[in-house]
C-alpha positions in Angstrom: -3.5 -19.7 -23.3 -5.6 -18.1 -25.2 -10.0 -17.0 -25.1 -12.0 -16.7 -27.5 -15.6 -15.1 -26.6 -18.5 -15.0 -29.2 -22.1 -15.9 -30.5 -22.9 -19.2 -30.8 -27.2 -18.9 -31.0 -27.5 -23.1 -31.3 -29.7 -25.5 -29.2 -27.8 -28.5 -28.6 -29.7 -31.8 -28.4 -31.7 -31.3 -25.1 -30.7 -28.1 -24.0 -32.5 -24.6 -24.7 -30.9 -22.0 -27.0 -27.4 -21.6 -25.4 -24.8 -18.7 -26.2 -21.0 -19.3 -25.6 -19.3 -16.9 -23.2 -15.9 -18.1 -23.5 -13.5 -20.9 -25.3 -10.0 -21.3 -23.2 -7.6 -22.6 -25.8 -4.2 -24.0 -25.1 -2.2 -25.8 -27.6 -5.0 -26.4 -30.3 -6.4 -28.1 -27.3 -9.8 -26.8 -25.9 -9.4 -27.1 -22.3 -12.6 -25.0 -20.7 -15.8 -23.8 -22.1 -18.0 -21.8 -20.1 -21.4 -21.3 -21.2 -24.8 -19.8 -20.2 -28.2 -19.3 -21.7 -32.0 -19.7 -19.9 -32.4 -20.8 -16.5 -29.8 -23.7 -17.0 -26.3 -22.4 -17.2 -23.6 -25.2 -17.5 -20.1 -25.1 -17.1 -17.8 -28.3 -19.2 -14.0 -28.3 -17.9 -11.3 -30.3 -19.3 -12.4 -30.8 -22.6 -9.0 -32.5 -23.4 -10.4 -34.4 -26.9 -11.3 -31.4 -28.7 -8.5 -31.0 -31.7 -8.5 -28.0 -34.0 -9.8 -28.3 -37.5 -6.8 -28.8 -40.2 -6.4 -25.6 -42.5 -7.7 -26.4 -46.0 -4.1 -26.2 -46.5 -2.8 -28.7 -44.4 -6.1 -31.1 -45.7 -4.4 -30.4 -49.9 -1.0 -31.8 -48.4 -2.8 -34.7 -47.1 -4.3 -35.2 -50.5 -1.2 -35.2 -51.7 0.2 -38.2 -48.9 -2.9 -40.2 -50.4 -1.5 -39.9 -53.7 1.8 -40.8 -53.1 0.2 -43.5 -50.9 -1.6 -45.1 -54.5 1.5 -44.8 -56.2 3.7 -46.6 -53.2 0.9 -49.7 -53.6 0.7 -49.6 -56.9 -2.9 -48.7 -57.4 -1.6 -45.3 -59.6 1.3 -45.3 -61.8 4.2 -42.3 -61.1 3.5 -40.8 -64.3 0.3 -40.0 -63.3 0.8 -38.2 -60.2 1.8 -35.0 -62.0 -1.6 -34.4 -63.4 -2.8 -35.2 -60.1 -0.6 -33.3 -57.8 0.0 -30.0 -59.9 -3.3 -28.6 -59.5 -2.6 -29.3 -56.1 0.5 -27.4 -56.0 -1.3 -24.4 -57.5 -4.0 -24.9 -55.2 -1.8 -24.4 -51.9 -0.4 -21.5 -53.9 -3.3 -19.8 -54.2 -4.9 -20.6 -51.0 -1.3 -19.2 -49.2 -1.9 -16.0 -51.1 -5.3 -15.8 -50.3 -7.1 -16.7 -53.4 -9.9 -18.6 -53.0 -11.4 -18.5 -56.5 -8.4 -20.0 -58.1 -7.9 -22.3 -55.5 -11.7 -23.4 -56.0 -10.8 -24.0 -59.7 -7.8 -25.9 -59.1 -8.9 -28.3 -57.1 -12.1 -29.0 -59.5 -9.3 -29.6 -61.9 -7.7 -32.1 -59.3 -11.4 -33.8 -59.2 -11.6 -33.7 -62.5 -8.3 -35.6 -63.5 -9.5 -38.2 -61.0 -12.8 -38.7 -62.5 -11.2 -39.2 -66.2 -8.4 -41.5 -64.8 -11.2 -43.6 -63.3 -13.6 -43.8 -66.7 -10.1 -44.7 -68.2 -10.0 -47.6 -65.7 -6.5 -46.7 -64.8 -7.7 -45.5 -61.4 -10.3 -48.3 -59.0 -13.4 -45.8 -58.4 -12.6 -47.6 -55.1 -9.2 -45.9 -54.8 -10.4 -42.7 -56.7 -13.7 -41.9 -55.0 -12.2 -41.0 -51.8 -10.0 -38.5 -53.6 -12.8 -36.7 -55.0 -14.6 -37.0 -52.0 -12.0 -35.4 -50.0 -11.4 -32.5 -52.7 -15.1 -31.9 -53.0 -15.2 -31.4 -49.0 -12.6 -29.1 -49.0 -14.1 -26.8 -51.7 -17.2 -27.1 -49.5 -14.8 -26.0 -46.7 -13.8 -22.6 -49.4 -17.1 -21.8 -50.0 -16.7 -22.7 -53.9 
């Protein structure tokens, strides 16, 4: 198990300005949290819902399972998934090395190709839409 102690300075719905004391972590799994702020302190236990956030990583390969997804129903054509999934590619590369900048520009490239395949009607904005949409947050997620 592992704890994680740090500044939090937000005022949840109802409550005063609260500060975190501690986050027990087991398994991606938040299990305690222990907080305290005014005259109210509070204590939740067994938060067993709570999931990690996926790595901007992890969210580019599930890009890439949407693709492959368009493809498998027939809603993209397999010659089109290069132009698609190669900016991906570079984009994991980048962000396992670090680089955010790059990867920022390869996946507007990736939003990009979707938005020209769907003004050439050879993508549904339907089916393309949520692509973009899930590029765009994970740029937001970068910083870009």
């Amino acid at each position: 198990m592992a704890t994680v102690i740090g500044a939090g300075n937000v005022q949840p719905l109802g409550f005063f300005l609260w500060e975190p004391l501690g986050l027990a972590v087991s398994e991606d799994i938040i299990t305690r949290v222990i907080v305290s702020g005014s005259t109210f302190q509070t204590a939740v236990d067994d938060v067993s819902n709570c999931r990690s956030v996926a790595t901007p990583t992890e969210l580019v390969s599930a890009l890439k399972d949407k693709i492959q997804a368009l493809v498998v129903s027939g809603d993209l054509k397999p010659g089109q998934v290069n132009g698609l999934t190669k900016p991906l590619d570079n984009a994991q590369r980048s962000l396992a090395e670090g680089k955010l900048v790059p990867a920022c520009s390869q996946l507007q490239d990736f939003i990009d190709g979707v938005d020209k395949l769907i003004k050439k009607g050879e993508l549904t904005p339907a089916d393309g839409q949520p692509l973009i949409d899930a590029a765009t947050d994970i740029r937001t997620d970068l910083g870009c």
